[in-house]
GUVO-100853 format. One record per residue (C-alpha): x, y, z; chain; residue number from 1. Coordinates in Angstrom, 3 decimals, decimal comma. Example, Ala and Ser with C-alpha at 12.3 -4.5 7.8 and 13.67 -1.06 7.14 Angstrom:
BEGIN
+----------+----------+----------+----+-----+
!     east !    north !       up ! ch !   i !
+----------+----------+----------+----+-----+
!   12,300 !   -4,500 !    7,800 !  A !   1 !
!   13,670 !   -1,060 !    7,140 !  A !   2 !
+----------+----------+----------+----+-----+
REM end
This chain:
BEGIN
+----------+----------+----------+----+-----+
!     east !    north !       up ! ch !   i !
+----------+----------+----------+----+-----+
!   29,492 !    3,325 !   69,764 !  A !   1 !
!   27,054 !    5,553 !   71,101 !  A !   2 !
!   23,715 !    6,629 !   70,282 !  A !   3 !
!   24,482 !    9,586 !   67,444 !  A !   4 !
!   26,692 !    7,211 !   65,519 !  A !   5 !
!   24,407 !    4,434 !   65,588 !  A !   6 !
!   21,050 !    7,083 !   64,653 !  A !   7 !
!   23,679 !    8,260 !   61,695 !  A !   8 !
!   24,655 !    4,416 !   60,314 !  A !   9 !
!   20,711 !    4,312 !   60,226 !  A !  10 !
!   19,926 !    7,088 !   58,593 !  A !  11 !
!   22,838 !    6,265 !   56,149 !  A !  12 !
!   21,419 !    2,978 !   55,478 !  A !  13 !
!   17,885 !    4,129 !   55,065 !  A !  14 !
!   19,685 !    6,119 !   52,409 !  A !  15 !
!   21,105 !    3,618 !   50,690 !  A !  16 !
!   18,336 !    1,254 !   50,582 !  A !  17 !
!   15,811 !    4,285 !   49,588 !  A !  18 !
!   18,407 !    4,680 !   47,037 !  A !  19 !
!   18,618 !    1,013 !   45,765 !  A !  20 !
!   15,487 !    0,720 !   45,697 !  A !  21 !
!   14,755 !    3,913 !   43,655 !  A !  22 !
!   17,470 !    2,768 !   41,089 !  A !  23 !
!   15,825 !   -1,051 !   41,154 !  A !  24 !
!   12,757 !    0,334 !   40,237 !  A !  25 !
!   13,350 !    2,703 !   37,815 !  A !  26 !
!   15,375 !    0,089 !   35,736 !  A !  27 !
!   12,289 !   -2,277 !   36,814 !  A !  28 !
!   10,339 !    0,722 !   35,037 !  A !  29 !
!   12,563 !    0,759 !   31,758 !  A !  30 !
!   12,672 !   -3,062 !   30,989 !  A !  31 !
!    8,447 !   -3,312 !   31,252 !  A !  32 !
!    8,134 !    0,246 !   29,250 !  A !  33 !
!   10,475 !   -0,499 !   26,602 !  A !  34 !
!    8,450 !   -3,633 !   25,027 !  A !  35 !
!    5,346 !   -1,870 !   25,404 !  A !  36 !
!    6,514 !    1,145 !   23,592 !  A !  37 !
!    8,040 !   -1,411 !   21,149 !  A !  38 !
!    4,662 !   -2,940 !   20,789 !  A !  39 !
!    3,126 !    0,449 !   19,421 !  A !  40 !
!    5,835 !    0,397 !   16,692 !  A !  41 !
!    4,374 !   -0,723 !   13,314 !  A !  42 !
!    5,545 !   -4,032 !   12,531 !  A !  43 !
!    8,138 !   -4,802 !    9,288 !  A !  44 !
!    5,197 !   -5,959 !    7,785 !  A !  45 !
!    2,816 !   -3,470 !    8,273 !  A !  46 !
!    5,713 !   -0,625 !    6,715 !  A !  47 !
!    5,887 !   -2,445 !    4,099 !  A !  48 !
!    2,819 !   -2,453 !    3,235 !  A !  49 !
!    2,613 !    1,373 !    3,062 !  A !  50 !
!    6,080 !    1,504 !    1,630 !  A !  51 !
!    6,218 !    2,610 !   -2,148 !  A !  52 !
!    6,686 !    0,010 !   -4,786 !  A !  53 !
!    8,671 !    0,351 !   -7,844 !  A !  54 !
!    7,478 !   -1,275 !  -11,170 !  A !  55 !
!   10,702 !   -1,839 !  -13,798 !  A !  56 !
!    9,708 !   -0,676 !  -17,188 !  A !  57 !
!   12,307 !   -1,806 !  -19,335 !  A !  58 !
!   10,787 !   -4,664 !  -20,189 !  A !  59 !
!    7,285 !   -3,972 !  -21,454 !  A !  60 !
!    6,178 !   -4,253 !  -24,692 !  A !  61 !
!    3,520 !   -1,499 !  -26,085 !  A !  62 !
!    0,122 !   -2,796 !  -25,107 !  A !  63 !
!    1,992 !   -4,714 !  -21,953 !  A !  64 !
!    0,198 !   -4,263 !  -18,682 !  A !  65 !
!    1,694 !   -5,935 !  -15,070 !  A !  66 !
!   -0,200 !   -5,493 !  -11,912 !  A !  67 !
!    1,240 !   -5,328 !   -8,458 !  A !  68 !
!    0,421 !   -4,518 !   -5,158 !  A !  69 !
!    0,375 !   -1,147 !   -3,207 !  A !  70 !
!   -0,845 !   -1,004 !    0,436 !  A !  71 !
!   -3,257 !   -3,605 !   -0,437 !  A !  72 !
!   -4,287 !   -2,445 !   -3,066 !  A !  73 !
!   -4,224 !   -3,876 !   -6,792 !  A !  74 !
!   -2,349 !   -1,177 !   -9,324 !  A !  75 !
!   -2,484 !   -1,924 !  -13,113 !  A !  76 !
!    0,596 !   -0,513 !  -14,909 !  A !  77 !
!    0,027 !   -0,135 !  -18,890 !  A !  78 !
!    2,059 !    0,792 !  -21,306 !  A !  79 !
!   -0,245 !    1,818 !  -24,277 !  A !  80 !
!    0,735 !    1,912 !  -27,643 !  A !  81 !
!    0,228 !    4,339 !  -30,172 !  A !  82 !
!   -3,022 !    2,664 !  -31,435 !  A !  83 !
!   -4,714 !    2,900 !  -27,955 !  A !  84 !
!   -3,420 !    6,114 !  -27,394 !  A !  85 !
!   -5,096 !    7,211 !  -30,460 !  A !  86 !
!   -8,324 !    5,707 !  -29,221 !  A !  87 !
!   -8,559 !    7,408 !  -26,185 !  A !  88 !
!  -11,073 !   10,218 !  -28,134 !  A !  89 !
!  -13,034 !    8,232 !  -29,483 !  A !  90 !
!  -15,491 !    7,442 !  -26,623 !  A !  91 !
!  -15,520 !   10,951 !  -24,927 !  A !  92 !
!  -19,093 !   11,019 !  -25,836 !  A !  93 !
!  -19,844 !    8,464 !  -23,559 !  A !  94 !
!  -18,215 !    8,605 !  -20,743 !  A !  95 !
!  -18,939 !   10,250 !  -17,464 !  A !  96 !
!  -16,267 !   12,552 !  -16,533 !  A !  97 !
!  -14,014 !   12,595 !  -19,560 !  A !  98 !
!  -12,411 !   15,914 !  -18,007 !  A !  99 !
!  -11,648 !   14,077 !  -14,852 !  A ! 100 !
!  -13,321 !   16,858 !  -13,057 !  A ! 101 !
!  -13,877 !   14,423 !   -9,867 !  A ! 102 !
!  -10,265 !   15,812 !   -7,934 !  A ! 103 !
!   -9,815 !   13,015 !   -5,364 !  A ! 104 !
!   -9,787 !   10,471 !   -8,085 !  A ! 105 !
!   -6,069 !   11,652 !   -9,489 !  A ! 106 !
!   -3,536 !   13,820 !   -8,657 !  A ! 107 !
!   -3,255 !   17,028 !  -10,319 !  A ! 108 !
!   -0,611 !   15,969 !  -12,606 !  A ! 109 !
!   -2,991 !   13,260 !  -13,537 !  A ! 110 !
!   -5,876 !   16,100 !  -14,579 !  A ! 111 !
!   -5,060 !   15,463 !  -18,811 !  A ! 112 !
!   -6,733 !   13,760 !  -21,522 !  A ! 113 !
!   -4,393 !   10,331 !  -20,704 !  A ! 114 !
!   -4,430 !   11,022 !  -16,939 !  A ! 115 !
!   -1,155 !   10,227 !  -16,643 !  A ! 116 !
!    2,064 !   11,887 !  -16,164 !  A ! 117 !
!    3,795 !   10,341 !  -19,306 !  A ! 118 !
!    0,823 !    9,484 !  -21,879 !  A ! 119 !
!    2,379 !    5,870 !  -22,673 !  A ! 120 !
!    2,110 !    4,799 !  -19,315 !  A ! 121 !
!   -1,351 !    4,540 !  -17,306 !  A ! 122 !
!   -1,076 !    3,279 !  -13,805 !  A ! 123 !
!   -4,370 !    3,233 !  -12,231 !  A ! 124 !
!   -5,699 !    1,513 !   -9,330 !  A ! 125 !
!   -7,923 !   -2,050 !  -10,169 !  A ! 126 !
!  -10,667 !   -1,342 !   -8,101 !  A ! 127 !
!  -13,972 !   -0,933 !   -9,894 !  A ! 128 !
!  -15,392 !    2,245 !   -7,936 !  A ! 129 !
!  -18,601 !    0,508 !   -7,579 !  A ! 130 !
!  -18,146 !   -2,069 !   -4,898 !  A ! 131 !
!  -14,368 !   -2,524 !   -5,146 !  A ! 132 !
!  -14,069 !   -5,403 !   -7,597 !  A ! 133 !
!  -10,967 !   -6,052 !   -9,681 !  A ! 134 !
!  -11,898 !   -5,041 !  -13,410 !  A ! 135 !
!  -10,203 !   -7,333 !  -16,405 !  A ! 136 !
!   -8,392 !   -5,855 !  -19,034 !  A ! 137 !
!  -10,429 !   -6,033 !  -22,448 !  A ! 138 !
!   -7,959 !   -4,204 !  -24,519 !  A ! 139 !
!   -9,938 !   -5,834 !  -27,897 !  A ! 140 !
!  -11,130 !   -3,126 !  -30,274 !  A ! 141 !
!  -14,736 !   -4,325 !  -31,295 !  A ! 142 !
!  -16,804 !   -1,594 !  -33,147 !  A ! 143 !
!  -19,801 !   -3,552 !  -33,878 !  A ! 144 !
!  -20,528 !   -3,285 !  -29,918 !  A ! 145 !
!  -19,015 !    0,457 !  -29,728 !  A ! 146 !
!  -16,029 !   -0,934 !  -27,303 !  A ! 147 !
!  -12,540 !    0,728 !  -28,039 !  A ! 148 !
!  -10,918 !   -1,171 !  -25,576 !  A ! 149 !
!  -10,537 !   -0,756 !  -21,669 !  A ! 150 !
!  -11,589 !   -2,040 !  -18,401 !  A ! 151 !
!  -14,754 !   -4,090 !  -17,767 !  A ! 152 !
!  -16,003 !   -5,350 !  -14,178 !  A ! 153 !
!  -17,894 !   -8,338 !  -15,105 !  A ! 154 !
!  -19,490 !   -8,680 !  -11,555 !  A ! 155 !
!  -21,635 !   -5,521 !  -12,250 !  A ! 156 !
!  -20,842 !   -4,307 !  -15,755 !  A ! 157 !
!  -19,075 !   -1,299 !  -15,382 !  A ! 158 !
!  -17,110 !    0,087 !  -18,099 !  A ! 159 !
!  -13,975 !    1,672 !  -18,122 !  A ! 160 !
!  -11,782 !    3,401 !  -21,141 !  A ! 161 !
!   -8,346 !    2,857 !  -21,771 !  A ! 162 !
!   -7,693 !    6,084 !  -18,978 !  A ! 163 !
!   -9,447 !    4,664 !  -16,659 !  A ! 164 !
!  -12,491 !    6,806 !  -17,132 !  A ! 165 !
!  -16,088 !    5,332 !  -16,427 !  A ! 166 !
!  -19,028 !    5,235 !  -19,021 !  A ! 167 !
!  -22,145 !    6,554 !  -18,734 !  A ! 168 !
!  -25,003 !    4,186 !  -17,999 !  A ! 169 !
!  -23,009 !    2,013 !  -15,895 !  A ! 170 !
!  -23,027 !    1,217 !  -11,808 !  A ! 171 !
!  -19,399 !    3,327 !  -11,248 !  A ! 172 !
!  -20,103 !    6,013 !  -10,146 !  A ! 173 !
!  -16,038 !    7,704 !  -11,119 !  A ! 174 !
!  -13,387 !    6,999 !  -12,905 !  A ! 175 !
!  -10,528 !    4,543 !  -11,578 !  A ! 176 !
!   -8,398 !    6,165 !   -9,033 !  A ! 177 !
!   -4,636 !    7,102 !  -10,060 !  A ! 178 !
!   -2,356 !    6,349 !   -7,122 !  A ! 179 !
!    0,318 !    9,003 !   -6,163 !  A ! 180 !
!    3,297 !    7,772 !   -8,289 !  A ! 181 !
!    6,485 !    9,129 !  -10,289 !  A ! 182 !
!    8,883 !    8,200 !  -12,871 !  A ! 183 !
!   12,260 !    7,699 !  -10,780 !  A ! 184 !
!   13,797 !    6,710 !  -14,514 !  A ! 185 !
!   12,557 !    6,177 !  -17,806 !  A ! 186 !
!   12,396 !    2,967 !  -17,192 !  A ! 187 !
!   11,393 !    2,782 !  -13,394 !  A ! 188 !
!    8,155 !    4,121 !  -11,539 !  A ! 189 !
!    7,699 !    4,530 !   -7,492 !  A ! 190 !
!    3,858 !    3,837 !   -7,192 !  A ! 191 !
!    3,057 !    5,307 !   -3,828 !  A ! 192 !
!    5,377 !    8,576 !   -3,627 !  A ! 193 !
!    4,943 !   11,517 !   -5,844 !  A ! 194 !
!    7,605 !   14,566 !   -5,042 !  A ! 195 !
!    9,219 !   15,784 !   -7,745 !  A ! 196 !
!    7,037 !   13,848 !  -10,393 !  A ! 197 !
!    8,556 !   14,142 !  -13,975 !  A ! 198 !
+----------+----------+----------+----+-----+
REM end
């Protein structure tokens, strides 16, 4: 073997190993890169959490309301009867923004006198706009004390009608806020997703 042939199984083999080791570490690359890019995936969890939720109707009874959970958040669902329907004039007068005039607090198909997209059904978020305390349903008519029925934060006394509009006088400063949502059925709503609201 002379010198050419042994300067040509070296250079071959300098090839090869750059070449293994150029393949090595590119795979050495992949296995470290794909965890970490896995890492910045949101977790099952965490999509869930954002995910919409759909509230079954077929079961409520007029003046019904279930509560459930939306990205953290607490959403009241209520299905009002005629009587509280009705109502819902009766306290214009007093409250702050009756016309819903403040446009991040609903949707625009929200923008009506029930600030809803179906007048039975309310579905408003249960956070008092003051401080972000969970108002109790008071759905009691008591005229003596000029209450119709609504929402009432007993931490700080804000009031709230049966839309979900605030009273004047009172620490809210807005109405409660209407989560994106849609009727999928008649008897089914997707709180969290509002294309092609009906």
């Amino acid at each position: 073997m002379n010198e050419d042939d042994v300067d040509r199984i070296d250079r071959n083999r300098r090839h090869f190993l750059s070449v293994a080791a150029g393949v090595t570490g590119a795979f050495g690359l992949g296995a470290l890169a794909v965890p970490f890019l896995s890492s910045l995936k949101p977790s099952a969890r965490a999509q869930a959490l954002g995910a919409p939720v759909e509230v079954p109707l077929s079961s409520m009874q007029p003046g019904e309301m279930v509560r459930v959970l939306w990205r953290g958040k607490l959403v009241f669902v209520l299905r009002r009867d005629e009587s509280m329907l009705g109502r819902l004039q009766d306290s214009v007068a007093e409250l702050r923004d009756p016309d819903s005039q403040v446009a991040e607090q609903q949707p625009d198909y929200a923008v009506n006198d029930t600030r809803s997209v179906r007048p039975e059904y309310l579905v408003v978020e249960g956070s008092c706009t003051h401080l972000g305390c969970a108002p109790l349903e008071d759905f009691e008519v008591r005229p003596a004390e000029g209450w119709n029925g609504g929402f009432f934060c007993p931490c700080h006394g804000s009031k709230f009608d049966l839309a979900g509009r605030v009273y004047k006088g009172v620490p809210a400063p807005t109405n409660l806020r209407i989560p994106p949502h849609r009727f999928v059925r008649d008897d089914l709503i997707l709180i969290g997703q509002d294309t092609g609201a009906a």
